[in-house]
Structures are given as structure tokens and as C-alpha cells.
C-alpha positions as CSV (number, residue, x, y, z in Angstrom):
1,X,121.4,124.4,123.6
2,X,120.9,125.3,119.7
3,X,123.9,125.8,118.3
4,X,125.4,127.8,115.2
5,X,127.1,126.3,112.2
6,X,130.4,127.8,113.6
7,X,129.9,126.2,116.8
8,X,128.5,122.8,115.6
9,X,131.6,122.3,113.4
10,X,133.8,122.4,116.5
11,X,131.9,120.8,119.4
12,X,128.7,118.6,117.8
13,X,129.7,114.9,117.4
14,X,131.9,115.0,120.8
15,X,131.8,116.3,124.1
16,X,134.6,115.1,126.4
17,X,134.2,114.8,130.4
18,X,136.5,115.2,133.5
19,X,140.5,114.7,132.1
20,X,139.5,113.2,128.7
21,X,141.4,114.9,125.7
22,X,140.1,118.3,124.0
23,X,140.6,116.8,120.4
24,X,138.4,113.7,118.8
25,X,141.1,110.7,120.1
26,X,141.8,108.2,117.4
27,X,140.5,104.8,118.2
28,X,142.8,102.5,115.9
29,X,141.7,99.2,116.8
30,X,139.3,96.7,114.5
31,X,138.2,94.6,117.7
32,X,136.3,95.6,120.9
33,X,136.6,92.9,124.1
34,X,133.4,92.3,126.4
35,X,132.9,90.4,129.7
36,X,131.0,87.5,128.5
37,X,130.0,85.6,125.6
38,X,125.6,87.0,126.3
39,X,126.3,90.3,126.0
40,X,128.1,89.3,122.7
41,X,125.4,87.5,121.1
42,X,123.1,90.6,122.6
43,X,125.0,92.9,120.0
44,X,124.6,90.5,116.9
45,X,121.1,90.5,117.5
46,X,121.5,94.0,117.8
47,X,124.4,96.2,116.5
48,X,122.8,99.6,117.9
49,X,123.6,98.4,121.2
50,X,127.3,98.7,121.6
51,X,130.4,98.3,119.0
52,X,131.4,94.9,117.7
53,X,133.6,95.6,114.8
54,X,135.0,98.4,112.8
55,X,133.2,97.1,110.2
56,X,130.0,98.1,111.1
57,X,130.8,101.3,113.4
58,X,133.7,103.1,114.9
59,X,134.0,105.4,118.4
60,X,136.1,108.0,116.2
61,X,134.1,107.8,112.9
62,X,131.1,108.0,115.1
63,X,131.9,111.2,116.6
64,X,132.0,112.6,113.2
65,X,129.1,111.1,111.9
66,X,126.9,112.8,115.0
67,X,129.2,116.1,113.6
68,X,127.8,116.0,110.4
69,X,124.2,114.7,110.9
70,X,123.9,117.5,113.4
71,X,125.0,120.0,110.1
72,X,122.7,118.9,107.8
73,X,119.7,118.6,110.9
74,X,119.3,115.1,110.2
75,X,118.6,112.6,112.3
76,X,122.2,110.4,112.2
77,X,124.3,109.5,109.7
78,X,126.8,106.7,108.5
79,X,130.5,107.4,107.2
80,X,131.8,105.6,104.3
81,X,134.7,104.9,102.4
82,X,133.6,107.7,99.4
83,X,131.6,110.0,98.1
84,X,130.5,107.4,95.2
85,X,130.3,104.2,97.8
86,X,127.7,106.8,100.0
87,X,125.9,107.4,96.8
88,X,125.9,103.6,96.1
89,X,124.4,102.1,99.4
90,X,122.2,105.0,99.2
91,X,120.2,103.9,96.3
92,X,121.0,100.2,97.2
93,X,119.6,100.9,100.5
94,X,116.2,101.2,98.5
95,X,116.4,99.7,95.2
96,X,116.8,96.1,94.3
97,X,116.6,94.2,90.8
98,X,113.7,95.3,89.1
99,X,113.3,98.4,90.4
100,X,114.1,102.4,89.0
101,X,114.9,105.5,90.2
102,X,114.7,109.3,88.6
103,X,117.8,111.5,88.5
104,X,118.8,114.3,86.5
105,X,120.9,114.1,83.5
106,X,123.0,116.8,85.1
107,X,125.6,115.6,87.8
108,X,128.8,114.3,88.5
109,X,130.2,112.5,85.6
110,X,131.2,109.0,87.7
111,X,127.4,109.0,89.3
112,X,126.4,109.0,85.9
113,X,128.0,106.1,85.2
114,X,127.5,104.3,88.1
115,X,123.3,104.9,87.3
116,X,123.9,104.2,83.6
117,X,125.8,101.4,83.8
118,X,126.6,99.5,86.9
119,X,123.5,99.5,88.5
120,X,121.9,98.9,85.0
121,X,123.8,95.5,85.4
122,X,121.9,94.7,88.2
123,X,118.9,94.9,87.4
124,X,118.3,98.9,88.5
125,X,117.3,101.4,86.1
126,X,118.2,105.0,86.3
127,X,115.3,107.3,84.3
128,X,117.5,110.2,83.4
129,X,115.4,113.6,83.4
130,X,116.9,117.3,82.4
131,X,117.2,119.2,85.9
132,X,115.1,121.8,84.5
133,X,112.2,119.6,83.7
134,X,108.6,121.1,85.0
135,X,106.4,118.9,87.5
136,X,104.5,117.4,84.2
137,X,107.7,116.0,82.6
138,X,109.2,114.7,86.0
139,X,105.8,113.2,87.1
140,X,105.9,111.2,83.5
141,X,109.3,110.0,84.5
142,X,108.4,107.9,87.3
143,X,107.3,104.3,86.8
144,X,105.6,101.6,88.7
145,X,108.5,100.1,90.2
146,X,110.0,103.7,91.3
147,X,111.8,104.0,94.5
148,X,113.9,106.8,94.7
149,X,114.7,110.4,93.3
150,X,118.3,111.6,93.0
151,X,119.6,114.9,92.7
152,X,122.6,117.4,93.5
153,X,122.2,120.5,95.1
154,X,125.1,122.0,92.8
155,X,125.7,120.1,89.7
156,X,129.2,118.6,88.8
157,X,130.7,120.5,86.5
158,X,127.5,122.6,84.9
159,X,126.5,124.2,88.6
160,X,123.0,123.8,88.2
161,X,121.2,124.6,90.6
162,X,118.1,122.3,91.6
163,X,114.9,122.9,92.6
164,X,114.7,120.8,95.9
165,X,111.6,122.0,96.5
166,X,110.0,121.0,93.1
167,X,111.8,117.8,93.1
168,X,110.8,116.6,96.6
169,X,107.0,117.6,96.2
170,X,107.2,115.6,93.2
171,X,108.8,112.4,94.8
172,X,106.7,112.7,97.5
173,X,103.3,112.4,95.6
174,X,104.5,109.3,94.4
175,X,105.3,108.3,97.9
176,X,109.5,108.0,97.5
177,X,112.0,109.4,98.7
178,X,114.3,112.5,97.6
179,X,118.2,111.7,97.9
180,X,120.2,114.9,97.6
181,X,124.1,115.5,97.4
182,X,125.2,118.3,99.1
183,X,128.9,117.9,98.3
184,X,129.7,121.6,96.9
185,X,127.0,123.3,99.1
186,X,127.9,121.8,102.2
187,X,125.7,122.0,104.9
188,X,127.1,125.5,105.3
189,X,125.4,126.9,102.3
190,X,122.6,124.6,102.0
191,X,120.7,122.3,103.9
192,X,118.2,120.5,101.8
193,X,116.3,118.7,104.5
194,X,114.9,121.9,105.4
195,X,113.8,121.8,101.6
196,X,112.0,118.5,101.5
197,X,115.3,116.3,101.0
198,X,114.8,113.1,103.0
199,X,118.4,111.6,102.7
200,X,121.6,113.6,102.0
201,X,125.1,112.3,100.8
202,X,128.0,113.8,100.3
203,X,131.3,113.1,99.0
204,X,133.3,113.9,102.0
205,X,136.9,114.3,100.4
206,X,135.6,118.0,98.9
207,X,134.6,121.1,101.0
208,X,134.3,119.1,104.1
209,X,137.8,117.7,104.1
210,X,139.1,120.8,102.1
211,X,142.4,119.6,102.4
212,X,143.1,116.6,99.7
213,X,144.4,114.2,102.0
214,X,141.5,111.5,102.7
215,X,138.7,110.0,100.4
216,X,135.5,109.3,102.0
217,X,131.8,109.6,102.0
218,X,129.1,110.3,103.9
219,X,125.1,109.1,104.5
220,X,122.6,111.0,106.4
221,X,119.3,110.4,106.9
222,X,116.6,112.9,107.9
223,X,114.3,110.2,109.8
224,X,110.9,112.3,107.9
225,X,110.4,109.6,105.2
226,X,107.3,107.5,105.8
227,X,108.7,103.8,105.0
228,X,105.3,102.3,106.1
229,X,103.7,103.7,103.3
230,X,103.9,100.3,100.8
231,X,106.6,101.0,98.5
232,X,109.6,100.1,100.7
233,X,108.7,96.1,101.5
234,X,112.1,95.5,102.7
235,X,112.0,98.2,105.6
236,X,109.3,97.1,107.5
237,X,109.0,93.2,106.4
238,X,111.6,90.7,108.6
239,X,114.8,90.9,107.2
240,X,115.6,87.2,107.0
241,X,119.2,87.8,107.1
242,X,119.3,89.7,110.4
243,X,117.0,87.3,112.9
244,X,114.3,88.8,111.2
245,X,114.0,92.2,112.5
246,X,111.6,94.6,110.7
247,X,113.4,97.8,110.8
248,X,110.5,100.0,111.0
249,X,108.9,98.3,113.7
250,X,112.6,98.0,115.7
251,X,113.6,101.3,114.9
252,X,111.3,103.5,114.0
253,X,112.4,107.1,112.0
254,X,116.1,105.5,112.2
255,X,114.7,102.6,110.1
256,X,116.9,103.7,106.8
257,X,120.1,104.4,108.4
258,X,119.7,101.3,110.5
259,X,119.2,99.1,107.2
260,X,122.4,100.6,105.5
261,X,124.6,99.8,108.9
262,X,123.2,96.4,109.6
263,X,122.7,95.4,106.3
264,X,124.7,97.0,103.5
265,X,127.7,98.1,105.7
266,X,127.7,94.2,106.6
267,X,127.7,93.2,103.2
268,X,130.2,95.7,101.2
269,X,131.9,96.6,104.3
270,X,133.1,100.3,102.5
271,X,133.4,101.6,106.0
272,X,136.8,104.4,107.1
273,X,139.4,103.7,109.2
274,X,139.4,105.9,112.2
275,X,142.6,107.9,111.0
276,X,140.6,108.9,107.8
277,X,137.8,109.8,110.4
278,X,140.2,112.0,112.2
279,X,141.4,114.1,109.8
280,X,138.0,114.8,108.0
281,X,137.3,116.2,111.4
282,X,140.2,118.5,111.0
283,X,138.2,120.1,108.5
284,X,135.2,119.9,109.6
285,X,136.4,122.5,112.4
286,X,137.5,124.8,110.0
287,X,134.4,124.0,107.0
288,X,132.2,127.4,107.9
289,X,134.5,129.8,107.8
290,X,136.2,128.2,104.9
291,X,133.1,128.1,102.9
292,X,133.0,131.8,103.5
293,X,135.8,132.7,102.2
294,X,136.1,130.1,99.0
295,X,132.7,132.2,98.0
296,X,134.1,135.0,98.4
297,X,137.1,134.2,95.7
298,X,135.1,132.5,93.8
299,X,132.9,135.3,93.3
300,X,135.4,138.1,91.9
301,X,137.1,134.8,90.2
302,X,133.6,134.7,87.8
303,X,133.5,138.5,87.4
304,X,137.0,138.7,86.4
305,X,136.3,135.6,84.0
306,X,133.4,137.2,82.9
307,X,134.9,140.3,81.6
308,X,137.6,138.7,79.6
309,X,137.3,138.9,75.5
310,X,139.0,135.5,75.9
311,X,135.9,133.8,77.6
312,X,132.8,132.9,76.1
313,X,130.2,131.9,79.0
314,X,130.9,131.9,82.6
315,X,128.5,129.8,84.9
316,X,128.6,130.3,88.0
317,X,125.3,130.8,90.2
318,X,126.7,133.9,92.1
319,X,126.9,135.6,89.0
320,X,123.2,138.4,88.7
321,X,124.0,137.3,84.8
322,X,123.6,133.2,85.6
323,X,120.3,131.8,85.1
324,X,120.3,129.9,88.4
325,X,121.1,133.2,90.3
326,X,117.2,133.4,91.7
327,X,117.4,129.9,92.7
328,X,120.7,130.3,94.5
329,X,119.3,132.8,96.2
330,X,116.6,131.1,97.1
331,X,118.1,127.9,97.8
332,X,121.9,128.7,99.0
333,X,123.7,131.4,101.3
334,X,126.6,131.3,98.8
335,X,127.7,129.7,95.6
336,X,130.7,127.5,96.9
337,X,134.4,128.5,95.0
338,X,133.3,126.0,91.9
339,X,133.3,128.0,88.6
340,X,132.9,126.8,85.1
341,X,134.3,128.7,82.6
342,X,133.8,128.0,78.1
343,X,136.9,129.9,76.4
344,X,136.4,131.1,72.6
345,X,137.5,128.5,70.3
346,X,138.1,124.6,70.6
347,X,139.2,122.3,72.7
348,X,142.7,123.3,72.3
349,X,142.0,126.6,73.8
350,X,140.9,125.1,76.8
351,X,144.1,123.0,77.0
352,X,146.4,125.8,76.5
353,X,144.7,128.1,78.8
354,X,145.2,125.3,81.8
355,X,148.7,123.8,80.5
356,X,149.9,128.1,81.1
357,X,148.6,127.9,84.9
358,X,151.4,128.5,87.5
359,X,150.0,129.0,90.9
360,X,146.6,126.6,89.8
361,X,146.9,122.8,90.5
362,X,146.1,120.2,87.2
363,X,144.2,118.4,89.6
364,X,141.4,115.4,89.3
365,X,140.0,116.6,92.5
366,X,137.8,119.7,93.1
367,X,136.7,121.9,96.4
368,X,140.6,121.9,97.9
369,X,141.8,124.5,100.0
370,X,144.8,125.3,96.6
371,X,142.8,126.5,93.5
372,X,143.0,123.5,91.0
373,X,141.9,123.1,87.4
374,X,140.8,121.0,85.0
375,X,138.9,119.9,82.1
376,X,136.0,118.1,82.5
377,X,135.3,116.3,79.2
378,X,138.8,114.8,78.5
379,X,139.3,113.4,82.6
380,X,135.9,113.4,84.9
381,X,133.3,112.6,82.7
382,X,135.4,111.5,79.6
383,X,133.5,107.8,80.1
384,X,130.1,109.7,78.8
385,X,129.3,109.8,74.8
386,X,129.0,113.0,73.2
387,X,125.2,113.3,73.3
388,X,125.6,112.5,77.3
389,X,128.1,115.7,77.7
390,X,125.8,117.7,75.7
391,X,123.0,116.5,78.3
392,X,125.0,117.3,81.3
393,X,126.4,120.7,79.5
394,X,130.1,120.0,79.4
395,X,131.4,121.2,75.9
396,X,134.9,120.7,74.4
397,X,135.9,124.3,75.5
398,X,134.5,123.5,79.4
399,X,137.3,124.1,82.0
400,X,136.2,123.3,85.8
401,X,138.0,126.2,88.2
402,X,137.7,125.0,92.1
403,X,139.1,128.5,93.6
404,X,141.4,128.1,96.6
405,X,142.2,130.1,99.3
406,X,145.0,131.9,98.3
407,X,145.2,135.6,98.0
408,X,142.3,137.0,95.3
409,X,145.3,139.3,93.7
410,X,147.3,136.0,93.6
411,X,144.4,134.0,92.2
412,X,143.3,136.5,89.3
413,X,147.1,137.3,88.2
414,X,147.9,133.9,87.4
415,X,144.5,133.6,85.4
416,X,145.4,136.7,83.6
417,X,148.8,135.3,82.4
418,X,147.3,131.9,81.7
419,X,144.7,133.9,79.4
420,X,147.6,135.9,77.5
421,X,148.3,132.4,75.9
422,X,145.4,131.8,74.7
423,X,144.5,133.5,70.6
């Protein structure tokens, strides 16, 4: 049967028979024991067949992985041991020395390092582009050697709000694929494979845990993308290090998701334990009516911010007044509980204003189920120069609100106070 969000967060992934338990059962072990040493070898020729090692795949972390693949409408997924190790095989899965990828200017602050930096190290260049840019400018942007486009649905901290559409016509013409994170949407508010997206990540230790207590990421893949079009050698030539298997030809639409397990998930091993597995599923059950009501805060959070002398700009894409309201409409079915907020003056303002929270956590974590604050230039992205935070719109005066799920009257006194402080 087709089944709702609110369903598929509590059945999809796991469906137990006759006496087995109601709740995902942790499988804590690293090893699994077989009969005879052929059907052993039968599984390192190929993994899909059964479980060999924790390494690669997991009974518990599977269940969740079916959850979520079944959120986004992809066609599976792989867990993995964060939101910036998903992001990481993601790209890796595609890109090798010598090769590029396009991503907007305008996302998480330790992305932007990774695709600056780290990557630029080996041998991978990241072409950075504004998130506004029109078809002309981001068809300029590709080059020859071009595998990939990156993107995030809601941008970390500026909440921009991208045009998936745009963005995957775009990488389509030039035959790559679009990678989207979905981390503040969630599959709740957005799914960008019904956009054009072809892979989705997510960093898993946000909405979909809600909770703060495990870090972990997630991969899915849509199983749309056409690997067998040229560009992506290393999909459908043998892969010398697996008894050369050409992943197209052995499995078809799961060819990407197939490569990162047998391949990447080998290599880096950035796999979850099955505990961490568990308690993502915990809020997993919980994520669609969460989301609802983190929107809902968030929402009367803005307006109140918005009508305060003390406040300068207030993004938030919920907002009629934000320029990204008409393409969060268009694109989301709520605007998560992620507000950014510029107060009059410097820097110092911002400090003060966040230094005279009581009920609002300091926190260098975002999308918990406890509203938290911080500021976004001096922690998250302090690693970028000054001409990078102007690119990704994070000023001196920037302060990042995730709104919880406390009580709204709770929520806006304790901004109110905090504001007092503030000349």
C-alpha cells in the first residue's frame, strides 16, 4: 500500500512477523557466522547478497536506511557516520583527481571548507556559483571535466532557498548529476527528487534525530540518473578492485549506491554502529509531526523578531516579507524552525543579545527539539575569510535561532528579555 509521511516514519524500513518485537531490535554485533566457507566467498564477490561485516552493512542501520529512502522516494540509501562523511562519499562517489563539481557559494560553513579546501587537496575542484545565479551564469560554470552539482535545499545559516528545479535542468544538460541536502527541510517539507534531485544527503544528527544525542549521515540515491551516458567511466567500466564488476551492468539503477557501499564504505569505513542507528529511528517516528510544529514556532518566532526596533533583517522563508517566500512555496510545505536574525549595531550586539538568553541553549548544533542559538561567523563558519562570509551572507551582527519545541509564550518571553539588553 502507499503510505503517508506519518505512517512511513513509523512502519517503512521494518515490518516484523509472527512473535518478533514491535520496536527496530538492536543488532550489536560486528561479525555474522555462515555454514560454509562458498557461501562466504559468494558474498565477497557480492556484498548485496547477504551481511558480512558491520563495515559494509548492518540489519539495524538497514531498517533505517529502507525508512528513510522510502521518505525521500528514493530508491535505497546508505547510513553513515555524519552529515559531512555522507556529503563526502557523495561527491567521492563521482569525482576523482582532476575532476570539478559546481555548488553554490551559499551553504553550510564546514561543506564549504571541505569543497574549498580538502578536496582541493586532492585534486577536486569545487566551482563556487551565487545560488541565485540565472541558467547563463550556471551553464558558464561547468567545465569539461564536470561531474557533479551540489546544492542545499535550505541554506546553512542564510536560508536560501534553491531552485531545484533550475539547478537540476541545468546539470542535466550537461549530463551530471544534481546532489541535494535536505537536512533542514527533511523529507517532510521537501522532497527534491520529485524536483529533479538525483541523489539526496542529509546530515542526520538535525531534524531527523531532533534530539542531540547521535551524529550521523545519510546517502540516498534516486536510481533516475543515467550513468551510461559517458561521463561516469568508473560506474559502468570493471572496477579492478572488486573482481571487476561493472556496476551498471551488475546493478543496474542501484549502480551509485552500490559503488558507495562496495567501494567507498570499504575504503573509509565511516559506517554507524547499530545503537546510533536505533536511536535515529526514535526520531524518525516522531520527525512529521515534529516538523509541524517546529514550523509552526518558528513562524511567530520571525514575526515577533521582525517587529522588534532592535532587529534589523529577519530571514526566514516563511516570512510574505522574505525574498525566497514564492520559492518556499513552491518548493517546501513549511520553512523548518531555522531563523536568522541581523540585530542593529556590531558584532557585540549580537553577542550580548545571545550571552542574555535563559531558556535558549549556546549550542554548536542546530534543528534540536530545545531552541538553541548561536553566532554563525565567530563558531560554524569562523574558518571562511571575510569576503567568503559576505558570499554566503553571514555578517558580524548574524545570529542563527534553531526554535525548539517549547511553549511559543515561553519561547518569545525569553527573546524579549534577551532583547532588553541589547542598546
Amino acid at each position: 500500500m502507499s503510505m503517508k509521511d506519518e505512517t512511513l516514519c513509523l512502519h517503512a524500513g521494518y515490518s516484523p512477523q509472527n512473535s518478533e518485537p514491535r520496536v527496530v531490535p538492536i543488532i550489536q554485533s560486528t561479525t555474522y557466522v555462515y555454514n560454509n566457507m562458498e557461501e562466504v566467498g559468494a558474498v565477497f564477490d557480492d556484498p548485496t547478497k547477504s551481511i558480512i561485516y558491520s563495515r559494509f552493512a548492518n540489519p539495524t542501520v538497514m531498517a533505517v536506511e529502507q525508512k528513510i529512502a522510502a521518505l525521500e522516494g528514493g530508491l535505497a540509501a546508505m547510513c553513515t557516520t555524519s552529515g559531512q562523511a555522507a556529503v563526502l562519499i557523495a561527491i567521492l562517489n563521482l569525482c576523482k583527481a582532476g575532476d570539478s563539481f559546481v555548488s553554490p557559494i551559499q551553504i553550510y560553513g564546514g561543506a564549504t571548507n571541505l569543497f574549498a579546501h580538502t578536496l582541493n587537496k586532492l585534486g577536486i575542484e569545487c566551482i563556487f556559483v551565487d545560488c541565485n545565479a540565472d541558467e547563463e551564469t550556471l551553464n558558464k560554470a561547468f567545465k569539461h571535466n564536470t561531474k557533479a552539482v551540489f546544492g542545499e535545499t535550505l541554506s546553512n545559516p542564510s536560508l536560501a532557498v534553491l531552485d531545484i528545479e533550475k539547478f537540476a535542468e541545468v546539470a542535466h544538460t550537461h549530463h551530471v548529476p544534481l546532489i541535494i541536502d535536505n537536512t533542514f527541510a527533511t523529507p517532510v517539507l521537501c522532497k527534491p527528487i520529485e524536483f529533479g534531485a538525483d541523489i539526496v544527503v542529509h546530515s542526520t544528527s538535525k531534524y531527523m534525530d531532533g534530539h542531540a544525542v547521535q551524529v550521523g549521515g545519510v546517502i540516498v540515491d534516486s536510481g533516475r540518473f543515467n550513468w551510461q551516458n559517458g561521463n561516469f567511466p568508473d560506474m559502468t567500466n570493471p572496477d579492478v578492485t572488486y573482481h571487476g564488476i561493472s556496476y551498471t551492468e551488475s546493478y543496474g539503477a542501484s549502480a551509485y549506491i552500490i559503488k558507495a557501499r562496495m567501494q567507498l564504505m570499504r575504503d573509509y569505513g565511516v559506517y554507524p554502529a547499530a545503537h546510533s542507528a536505533f536511536l535515529l529511528n526514535l526520531g524518525l517516528e516522531t520527525l512529521s509531526i515534529r516538523m509541524e510544529r517546529y514550523c509552526q514556532n518558528a513562524l511567530k518566532v520571525a514575526e515577533y523578531l521582525n517587529a522588534s526596533d532592535k532587529i534589523q533583517t529577519v530571514t526566514y522563508p516563511g516570512l510574505a516579507s522574505d525574498k525566497y517566500y514564492e520559492m518556499a512555496k513552491k518548493y517546501l510545505k513549511g520553512s523548518s524552525g531555522v531563523i536568522s536574525c541581523e540585530l542593529k549595531g556590531d558584532r557585540g550586539n549580537a553577542i550580548k543579545f545571545i550571552n542574555a538568553l535563559k531558556l535558549a541553549s549556546i549550542e554548536v548544533h542546530v534543528a534540536d527539539i530545545r531552541t538553541s542559538v548561536l553566532h554563525p561567523a565567530s563558531t560554524t563558519h569562523r574558518q571562511l575569510t571575510a569576503e567568503q562570509l559576505a558570499e554566503a551572507g553571514i555578517s558580524d551582527s548574524l545570529v542563527r535561532i534553531s526554535v525548539g519545541l517549547e511553549h511559543i509564550d515561553d519561547i518569545l518571553e525569553d527573546i524579549g528579555q534577551a532583547l532588553e539588553s541589547v542598546s
